[in-house]
N, CA, C and O of each residue as an XYZ file, in Angstrom:
652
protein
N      32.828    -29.608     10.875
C      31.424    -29.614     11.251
C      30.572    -29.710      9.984
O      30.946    -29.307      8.882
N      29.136    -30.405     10.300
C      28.710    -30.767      8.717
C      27.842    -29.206      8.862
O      27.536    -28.439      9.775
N      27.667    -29.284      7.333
C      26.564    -27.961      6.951
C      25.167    -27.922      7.294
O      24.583    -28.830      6.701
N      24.652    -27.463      7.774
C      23.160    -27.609      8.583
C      22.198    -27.107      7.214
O      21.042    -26.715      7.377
N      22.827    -27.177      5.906
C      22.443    -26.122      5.054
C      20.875    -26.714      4.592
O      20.958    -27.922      4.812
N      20.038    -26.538      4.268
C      18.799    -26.956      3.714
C      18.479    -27.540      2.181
O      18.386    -26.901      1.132
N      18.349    -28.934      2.407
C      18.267    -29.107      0.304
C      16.662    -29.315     -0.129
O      15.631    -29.485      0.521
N      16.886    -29.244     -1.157
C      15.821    -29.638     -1.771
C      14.738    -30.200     -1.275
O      13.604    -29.726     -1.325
N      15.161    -31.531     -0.638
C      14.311    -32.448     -0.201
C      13.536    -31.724      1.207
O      12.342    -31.864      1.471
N      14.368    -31.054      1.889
C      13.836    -30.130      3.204
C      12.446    -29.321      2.687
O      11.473    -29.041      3.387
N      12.656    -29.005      1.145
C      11.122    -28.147      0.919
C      10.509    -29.188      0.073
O      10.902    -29.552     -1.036
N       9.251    -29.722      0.901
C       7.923    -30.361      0.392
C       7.161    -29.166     -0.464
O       6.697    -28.163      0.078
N       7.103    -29.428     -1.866
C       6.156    -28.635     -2.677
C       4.900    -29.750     -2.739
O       4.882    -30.929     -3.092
N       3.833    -28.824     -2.226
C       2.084    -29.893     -2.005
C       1.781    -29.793     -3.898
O       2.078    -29.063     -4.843
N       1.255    -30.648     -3.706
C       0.552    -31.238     -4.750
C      -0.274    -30.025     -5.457
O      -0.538    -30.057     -6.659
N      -0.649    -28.973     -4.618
C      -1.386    -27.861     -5.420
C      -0.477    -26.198     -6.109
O      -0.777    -25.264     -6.853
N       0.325    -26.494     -5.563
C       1.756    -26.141     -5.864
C       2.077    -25.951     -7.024
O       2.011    -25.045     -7.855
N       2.696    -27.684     -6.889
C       2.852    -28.436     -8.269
C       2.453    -28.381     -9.502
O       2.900    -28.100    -10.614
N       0.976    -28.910     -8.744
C      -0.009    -28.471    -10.126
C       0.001    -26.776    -10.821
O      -0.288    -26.684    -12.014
N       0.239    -25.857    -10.265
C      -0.200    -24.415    -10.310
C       1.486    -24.134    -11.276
O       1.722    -23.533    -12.324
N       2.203    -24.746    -10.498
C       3.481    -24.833    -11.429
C       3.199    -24.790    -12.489
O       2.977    -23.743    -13.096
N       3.147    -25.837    -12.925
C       2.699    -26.808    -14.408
C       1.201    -26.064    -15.387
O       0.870    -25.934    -16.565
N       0.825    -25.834    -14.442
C      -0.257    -24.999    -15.567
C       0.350    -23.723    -15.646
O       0.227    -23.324    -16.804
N       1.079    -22.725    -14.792
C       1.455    -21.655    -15.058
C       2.927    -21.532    -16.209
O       3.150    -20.664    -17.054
N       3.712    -22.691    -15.855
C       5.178    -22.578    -16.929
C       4.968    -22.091    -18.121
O       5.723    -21.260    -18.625
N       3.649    -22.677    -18.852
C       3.753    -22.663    -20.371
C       3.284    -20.997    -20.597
O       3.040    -20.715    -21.770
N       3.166    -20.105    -19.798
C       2.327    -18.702    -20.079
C       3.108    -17.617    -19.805
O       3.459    -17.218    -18.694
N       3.478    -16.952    -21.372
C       4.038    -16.118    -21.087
C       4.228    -15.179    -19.568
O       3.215    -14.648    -19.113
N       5.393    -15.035    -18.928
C       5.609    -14.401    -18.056
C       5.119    -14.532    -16.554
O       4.832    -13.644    -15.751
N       5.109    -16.324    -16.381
C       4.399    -16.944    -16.128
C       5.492    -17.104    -14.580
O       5.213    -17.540    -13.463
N       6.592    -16.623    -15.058
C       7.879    -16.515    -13.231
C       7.208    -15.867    -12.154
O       7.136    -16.366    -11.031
N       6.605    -14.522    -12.537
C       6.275    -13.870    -11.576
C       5.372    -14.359    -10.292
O       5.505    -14.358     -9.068
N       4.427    -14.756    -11.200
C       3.062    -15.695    -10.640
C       3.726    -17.108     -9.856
O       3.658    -17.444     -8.673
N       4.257    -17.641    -10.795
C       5.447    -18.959     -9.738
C       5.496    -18.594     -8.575
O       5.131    -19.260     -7.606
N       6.196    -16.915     -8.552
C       7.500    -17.030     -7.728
C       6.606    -16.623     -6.706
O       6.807    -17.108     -5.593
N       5.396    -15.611     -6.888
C       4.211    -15.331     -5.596
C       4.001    -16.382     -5.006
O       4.353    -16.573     -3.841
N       3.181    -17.520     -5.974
C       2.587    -18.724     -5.449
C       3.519    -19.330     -4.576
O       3.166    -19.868     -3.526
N       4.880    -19.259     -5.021
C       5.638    -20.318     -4.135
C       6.180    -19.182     -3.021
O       6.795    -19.911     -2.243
N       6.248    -18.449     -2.740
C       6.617    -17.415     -1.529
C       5.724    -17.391     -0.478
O       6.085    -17.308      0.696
N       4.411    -17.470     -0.890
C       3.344    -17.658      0.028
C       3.032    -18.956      0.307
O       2.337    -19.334      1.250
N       3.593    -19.684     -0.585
C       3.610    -21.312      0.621
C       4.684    -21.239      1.386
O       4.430    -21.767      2.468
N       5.970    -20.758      1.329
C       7.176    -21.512      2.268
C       7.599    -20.089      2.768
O       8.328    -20.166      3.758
N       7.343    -18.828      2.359
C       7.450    -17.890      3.133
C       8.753    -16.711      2.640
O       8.851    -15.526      2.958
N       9.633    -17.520      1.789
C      10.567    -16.968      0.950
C      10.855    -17.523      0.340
O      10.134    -18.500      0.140
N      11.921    -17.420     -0.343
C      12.290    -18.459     -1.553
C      13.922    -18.526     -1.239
O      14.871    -17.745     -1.298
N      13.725    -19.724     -0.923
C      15.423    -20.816     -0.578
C      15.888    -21.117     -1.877
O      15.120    -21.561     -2.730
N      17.636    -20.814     -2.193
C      17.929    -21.501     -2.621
C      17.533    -22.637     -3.570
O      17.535    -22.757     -4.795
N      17.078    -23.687     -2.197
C      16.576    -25.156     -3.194
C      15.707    -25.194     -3.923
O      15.612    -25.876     -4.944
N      14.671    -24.160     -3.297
C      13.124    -23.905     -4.020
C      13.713    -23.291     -5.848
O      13.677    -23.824     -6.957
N      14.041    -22.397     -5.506
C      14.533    -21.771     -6.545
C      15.026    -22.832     -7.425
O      14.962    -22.932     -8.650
N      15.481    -23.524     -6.630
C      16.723    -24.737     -7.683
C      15.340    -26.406     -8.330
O      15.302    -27.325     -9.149
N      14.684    -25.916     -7.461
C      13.720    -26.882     -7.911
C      12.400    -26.034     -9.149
O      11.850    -26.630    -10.075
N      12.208    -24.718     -8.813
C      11.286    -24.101     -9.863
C      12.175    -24.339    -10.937
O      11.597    -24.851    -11.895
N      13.566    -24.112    -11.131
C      14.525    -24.216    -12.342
C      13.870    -25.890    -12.911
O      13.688    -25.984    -14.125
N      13.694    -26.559    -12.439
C      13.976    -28.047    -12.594
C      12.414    -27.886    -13.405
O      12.262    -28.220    -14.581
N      11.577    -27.453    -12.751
C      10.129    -27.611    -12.857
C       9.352    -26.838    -14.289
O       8.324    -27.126    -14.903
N      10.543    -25.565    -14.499
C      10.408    -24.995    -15.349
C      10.889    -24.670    -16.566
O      10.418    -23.777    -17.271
N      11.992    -25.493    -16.900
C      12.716    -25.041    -17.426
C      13.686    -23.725    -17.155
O      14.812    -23.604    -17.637
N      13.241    -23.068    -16.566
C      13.516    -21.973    -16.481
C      15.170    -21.578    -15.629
O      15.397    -21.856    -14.452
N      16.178    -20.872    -16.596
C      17.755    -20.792    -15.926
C      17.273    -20.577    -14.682
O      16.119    -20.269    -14.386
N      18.499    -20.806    -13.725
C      18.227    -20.535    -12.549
C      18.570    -18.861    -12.067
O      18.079    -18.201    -11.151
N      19.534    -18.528    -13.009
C      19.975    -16.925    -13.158
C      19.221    -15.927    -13.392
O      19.249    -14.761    -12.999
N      18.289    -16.705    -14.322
C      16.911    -15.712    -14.601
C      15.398    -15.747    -13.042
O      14.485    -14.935    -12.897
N      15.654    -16.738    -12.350
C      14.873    -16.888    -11.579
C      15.370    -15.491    -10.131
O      14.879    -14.563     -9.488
N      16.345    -16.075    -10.276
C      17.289    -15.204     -9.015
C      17.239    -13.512     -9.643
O      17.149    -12.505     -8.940
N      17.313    -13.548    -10.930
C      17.485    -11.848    -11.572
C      16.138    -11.334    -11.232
O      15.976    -10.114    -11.224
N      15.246    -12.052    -10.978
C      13.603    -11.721    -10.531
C      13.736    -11.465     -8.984
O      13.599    -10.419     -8.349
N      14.029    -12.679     -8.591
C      13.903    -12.612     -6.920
C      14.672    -11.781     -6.592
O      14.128    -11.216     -5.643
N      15.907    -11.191     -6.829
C      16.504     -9.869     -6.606
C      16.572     -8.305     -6.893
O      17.246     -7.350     -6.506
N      15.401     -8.570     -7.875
C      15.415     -7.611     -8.447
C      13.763     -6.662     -7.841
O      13.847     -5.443     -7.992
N      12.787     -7.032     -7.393
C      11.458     -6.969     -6.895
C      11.877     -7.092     -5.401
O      12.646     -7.968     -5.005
N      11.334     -6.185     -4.638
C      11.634     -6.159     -2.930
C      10.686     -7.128     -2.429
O      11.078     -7.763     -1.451
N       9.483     -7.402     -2.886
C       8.643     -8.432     -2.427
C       9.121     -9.491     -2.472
O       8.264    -10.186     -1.926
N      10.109    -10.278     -2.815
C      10.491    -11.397     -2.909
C      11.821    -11.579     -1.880
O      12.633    -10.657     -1.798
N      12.003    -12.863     -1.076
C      12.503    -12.869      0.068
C      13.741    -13.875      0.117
O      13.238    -14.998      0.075
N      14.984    -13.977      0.180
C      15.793    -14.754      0.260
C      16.025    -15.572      1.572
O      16.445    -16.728      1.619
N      15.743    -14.922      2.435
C      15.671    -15.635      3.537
C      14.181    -15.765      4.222
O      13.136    -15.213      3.878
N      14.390    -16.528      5.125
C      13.212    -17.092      6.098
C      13.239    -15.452      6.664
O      14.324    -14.881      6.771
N      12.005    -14.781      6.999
C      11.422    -13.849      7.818
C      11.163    -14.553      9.084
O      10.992    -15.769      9.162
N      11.139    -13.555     10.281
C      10.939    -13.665     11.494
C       9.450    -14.086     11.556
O       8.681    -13.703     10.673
N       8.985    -14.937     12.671
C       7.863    -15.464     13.084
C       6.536    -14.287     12.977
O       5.437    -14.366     12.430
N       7.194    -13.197     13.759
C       6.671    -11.690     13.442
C       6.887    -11.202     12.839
O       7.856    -10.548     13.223
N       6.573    -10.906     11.692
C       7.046     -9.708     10.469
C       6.229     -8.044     10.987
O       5.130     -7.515     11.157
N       7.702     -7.791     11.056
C       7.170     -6.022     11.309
C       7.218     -5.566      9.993
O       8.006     -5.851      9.092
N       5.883     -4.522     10.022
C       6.322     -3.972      8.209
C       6.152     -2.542      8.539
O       5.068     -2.182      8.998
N       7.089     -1.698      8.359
C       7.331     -0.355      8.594
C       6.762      0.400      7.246
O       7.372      0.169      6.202
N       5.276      1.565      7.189
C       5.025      1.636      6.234
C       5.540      2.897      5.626
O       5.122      3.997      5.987
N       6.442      2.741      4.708
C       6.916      4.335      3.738
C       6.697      4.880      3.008
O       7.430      5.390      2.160
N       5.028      4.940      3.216
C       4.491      5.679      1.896
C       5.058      6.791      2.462
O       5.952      6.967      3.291
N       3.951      7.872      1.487
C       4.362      9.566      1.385
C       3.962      9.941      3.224
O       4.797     10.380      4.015
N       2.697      9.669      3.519
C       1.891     10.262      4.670
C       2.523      9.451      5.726
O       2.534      9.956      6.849
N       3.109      8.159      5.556
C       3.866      7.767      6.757
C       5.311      8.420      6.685
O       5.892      9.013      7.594
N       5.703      8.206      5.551
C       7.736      8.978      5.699
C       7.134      9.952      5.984
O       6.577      9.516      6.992
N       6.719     11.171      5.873
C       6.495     12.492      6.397
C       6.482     12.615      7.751
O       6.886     13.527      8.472
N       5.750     11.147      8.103
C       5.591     11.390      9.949
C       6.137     10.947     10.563
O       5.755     10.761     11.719
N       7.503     10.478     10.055
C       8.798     10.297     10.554
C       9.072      8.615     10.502
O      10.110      8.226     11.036
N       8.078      7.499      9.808
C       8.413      6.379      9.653
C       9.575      5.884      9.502
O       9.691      4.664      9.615
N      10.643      6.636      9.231
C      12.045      6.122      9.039
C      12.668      5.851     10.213
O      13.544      4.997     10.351
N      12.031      6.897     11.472
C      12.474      6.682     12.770
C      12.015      5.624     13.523
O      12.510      5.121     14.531
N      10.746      5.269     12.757
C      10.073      3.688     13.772
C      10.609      2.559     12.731
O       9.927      1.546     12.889
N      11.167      2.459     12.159
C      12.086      1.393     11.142
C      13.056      1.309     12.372
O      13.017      0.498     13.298
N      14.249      2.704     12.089
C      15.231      2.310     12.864
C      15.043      2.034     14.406
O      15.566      1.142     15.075
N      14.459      2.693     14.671
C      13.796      2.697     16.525
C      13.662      0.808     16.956
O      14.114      0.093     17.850
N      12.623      0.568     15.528
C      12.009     -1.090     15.979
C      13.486     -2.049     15.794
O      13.680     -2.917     16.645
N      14.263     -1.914     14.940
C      15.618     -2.372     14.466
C      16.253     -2.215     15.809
O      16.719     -3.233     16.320
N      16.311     -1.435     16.250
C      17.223     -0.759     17.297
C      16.659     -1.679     18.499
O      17.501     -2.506     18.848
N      15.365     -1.747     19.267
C      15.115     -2.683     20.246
C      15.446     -3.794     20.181
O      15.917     -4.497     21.075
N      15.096     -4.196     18.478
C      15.479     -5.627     18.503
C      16.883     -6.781     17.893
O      17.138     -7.847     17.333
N      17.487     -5.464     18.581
C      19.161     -5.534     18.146
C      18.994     -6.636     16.864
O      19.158     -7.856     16.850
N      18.500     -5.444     15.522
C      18.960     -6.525     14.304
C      19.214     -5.332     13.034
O      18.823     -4.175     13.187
N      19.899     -5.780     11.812
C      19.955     -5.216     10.973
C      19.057     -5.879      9.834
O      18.567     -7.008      9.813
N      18.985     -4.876      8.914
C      18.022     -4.508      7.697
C      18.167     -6.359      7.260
O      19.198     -7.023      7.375
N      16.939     -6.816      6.801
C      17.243     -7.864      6.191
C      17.876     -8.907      7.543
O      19.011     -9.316      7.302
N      17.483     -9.220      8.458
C      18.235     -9.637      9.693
C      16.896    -10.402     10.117
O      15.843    -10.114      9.547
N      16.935    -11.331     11.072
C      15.778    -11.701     12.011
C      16.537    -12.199     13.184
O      17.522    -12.936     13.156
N      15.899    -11.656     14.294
C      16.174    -12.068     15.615
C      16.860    -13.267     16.015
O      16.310    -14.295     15.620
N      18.054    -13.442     16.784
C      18.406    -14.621     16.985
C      17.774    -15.957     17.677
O      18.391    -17.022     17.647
N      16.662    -15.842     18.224
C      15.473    -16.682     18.160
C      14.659    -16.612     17.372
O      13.602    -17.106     17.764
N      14.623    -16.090     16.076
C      13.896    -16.392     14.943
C      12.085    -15.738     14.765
O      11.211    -16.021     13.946
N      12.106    -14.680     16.070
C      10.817    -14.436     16.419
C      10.465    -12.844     15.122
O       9.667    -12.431     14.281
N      11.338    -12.621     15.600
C      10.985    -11.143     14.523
C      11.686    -10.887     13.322
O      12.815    -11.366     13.430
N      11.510    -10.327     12.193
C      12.227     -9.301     11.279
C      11.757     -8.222     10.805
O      10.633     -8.092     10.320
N      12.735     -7.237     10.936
C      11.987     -6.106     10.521
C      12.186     -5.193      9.184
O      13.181     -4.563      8.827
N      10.420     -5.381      8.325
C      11.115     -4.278      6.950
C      10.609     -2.813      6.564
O       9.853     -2.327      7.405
N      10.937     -1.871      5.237
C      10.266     -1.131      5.106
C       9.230     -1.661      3.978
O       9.606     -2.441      3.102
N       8.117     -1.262      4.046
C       7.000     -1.894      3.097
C       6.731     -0.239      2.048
O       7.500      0.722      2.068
N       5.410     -0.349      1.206
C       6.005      1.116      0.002
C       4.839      1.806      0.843
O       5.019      2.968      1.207
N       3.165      0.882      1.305
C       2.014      1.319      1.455
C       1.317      0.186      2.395
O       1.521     -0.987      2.086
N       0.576      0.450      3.428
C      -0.101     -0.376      3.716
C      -1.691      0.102      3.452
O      -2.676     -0.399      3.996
N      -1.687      1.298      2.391
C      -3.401      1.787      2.652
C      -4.230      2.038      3.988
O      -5.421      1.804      4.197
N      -3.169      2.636      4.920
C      -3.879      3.340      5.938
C      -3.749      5.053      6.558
O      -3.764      5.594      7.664
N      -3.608      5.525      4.981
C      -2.754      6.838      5.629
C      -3.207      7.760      6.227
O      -2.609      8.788      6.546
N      -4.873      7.336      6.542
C      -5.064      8.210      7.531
C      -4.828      7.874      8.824
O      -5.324      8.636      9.654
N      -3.947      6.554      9.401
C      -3.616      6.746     10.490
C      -1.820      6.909     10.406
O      -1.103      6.304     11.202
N      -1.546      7.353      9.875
C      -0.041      7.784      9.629
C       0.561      8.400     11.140
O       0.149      9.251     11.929
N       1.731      7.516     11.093
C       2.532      6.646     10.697
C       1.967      5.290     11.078
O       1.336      5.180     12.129
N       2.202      4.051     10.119
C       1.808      3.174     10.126
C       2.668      1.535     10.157
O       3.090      1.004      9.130
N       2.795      0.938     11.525
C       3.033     -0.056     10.642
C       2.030     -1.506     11.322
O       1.192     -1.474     12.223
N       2.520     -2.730     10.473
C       1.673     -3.715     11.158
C       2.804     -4.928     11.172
O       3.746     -5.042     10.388
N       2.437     -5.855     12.342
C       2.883     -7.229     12.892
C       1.894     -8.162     12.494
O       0.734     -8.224     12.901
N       2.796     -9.308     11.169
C       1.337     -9.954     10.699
C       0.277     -9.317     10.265
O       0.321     -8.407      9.437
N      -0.703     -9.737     10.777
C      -1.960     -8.967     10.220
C      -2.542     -7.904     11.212
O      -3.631     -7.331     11.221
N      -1.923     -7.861     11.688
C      -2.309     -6.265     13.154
C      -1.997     -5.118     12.159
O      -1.253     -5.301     11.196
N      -2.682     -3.750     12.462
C      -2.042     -2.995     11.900
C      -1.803     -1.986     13.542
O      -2.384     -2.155     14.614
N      -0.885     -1.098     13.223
C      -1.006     -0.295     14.624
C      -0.791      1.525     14.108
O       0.311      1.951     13.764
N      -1.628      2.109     14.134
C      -1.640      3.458     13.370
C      -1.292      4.632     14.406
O      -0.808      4.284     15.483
N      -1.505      6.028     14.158
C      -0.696      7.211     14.997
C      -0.003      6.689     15.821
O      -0.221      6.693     17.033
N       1.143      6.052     15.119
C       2.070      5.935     16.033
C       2.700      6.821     16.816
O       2.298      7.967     16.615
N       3.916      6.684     18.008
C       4.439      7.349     18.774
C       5.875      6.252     19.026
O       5.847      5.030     18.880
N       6.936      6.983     19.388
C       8.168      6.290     19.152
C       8.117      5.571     21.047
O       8.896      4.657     21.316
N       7.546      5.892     21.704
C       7.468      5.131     23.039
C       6.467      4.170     23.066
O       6.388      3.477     24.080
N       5.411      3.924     21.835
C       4.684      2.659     21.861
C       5.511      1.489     21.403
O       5.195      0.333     21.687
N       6.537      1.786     20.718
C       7.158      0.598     19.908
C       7.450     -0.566     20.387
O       7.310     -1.633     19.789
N       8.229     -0.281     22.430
C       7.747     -1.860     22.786
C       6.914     -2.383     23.431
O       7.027     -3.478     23.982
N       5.847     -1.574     23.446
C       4.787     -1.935     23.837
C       4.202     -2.943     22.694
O       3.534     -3.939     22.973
N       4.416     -2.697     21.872
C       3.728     -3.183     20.430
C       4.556     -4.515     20.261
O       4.025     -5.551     19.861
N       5.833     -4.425     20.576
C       6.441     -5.723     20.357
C       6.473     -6.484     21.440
O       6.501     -7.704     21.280
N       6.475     -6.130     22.283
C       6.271     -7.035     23.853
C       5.575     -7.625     23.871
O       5.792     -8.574     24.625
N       3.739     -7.659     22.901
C       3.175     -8.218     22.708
C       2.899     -9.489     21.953
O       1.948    -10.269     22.016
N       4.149     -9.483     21.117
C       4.473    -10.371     20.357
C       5.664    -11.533     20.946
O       5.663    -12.691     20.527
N       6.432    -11.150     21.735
C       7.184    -12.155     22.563
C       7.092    -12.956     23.208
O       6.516    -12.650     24.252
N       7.525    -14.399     23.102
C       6.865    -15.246     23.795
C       5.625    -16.179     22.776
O       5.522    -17.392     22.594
N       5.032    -15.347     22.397
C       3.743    -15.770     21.663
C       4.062    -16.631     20.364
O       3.143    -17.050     19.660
């Protein structure tokens, strides 16, 4: 069976991209900023992407990957359509956020780093979302959903299914 695997050519880098590339390479410490810019166009960083910032930058490809693995913000795989972000600051872990991590994991039969086998959800822990006065906190996309309770959870995602 052939490899369904994704190359290079599968990721279109736009022209503003490109450009942001190229003015950023030459500046000291200039990966980090890359590796944002290009995460927030394609959503994580593939492989090819990676293999093409190498190309674009000079830059080893070992040293690119020692970044992207090394920083939790940075994503190896495609995220779910819905990104759940489970928040673990201090005022949410206290109010039991570890249990609406595993709880939301648990409905949506997936593991850590996992997305739904229709590709709709994944679920992570995030450090802060800056809402701790509604602790526990997390948000879908740009929703946030605060005092939580462990029997809203599919209520909260039910809303997202389908959609």
């Amino acid at each position: 069976m052939a490899c369904a695997c994704k190359t290079q050519e599968d990721y279109i880098f736009p022209k503003e991209l490109l450009s942001f590339i190229e003015e950023w390479k030459v500046k000291p410490g200039s990966l980090i900023m890359i590796l944002h810019k290009t995460q927030e166009h394609f959503g994580y960083i593939a492989r090819p992407v990676a293999e093409r910032i190498a190309e674009l930058t000079g830059i080893p490809l070992a040293r690119i990957y020692g970044v992207v693995t090394f920083y939790a913000f940075f994503k190896l795989t495609k995220p779910g359509k819905h990104k759940i972000s489970v928040c673990m600051g201090t005022a949410c872990y206290l109010k039991g956020a570890q249990d609406f991590l595993d709880e939301s994991r648990k409905i949506l039969g997936i593991q850590p780093d996992e997305v739904t086998p229709d590709g709709q959800f994944s679920v992570e822990a995030v450090r802060c979302v800056g809402c701790c006065g509604l602790a526990p906190v997390l948000t879908v996309g740009n929703d946030t959903f605060g005092k939580l309770t462990k029997d809203m959870l599919p209520g909260i995602i039910d809303q997202y299914r389908n959609v």
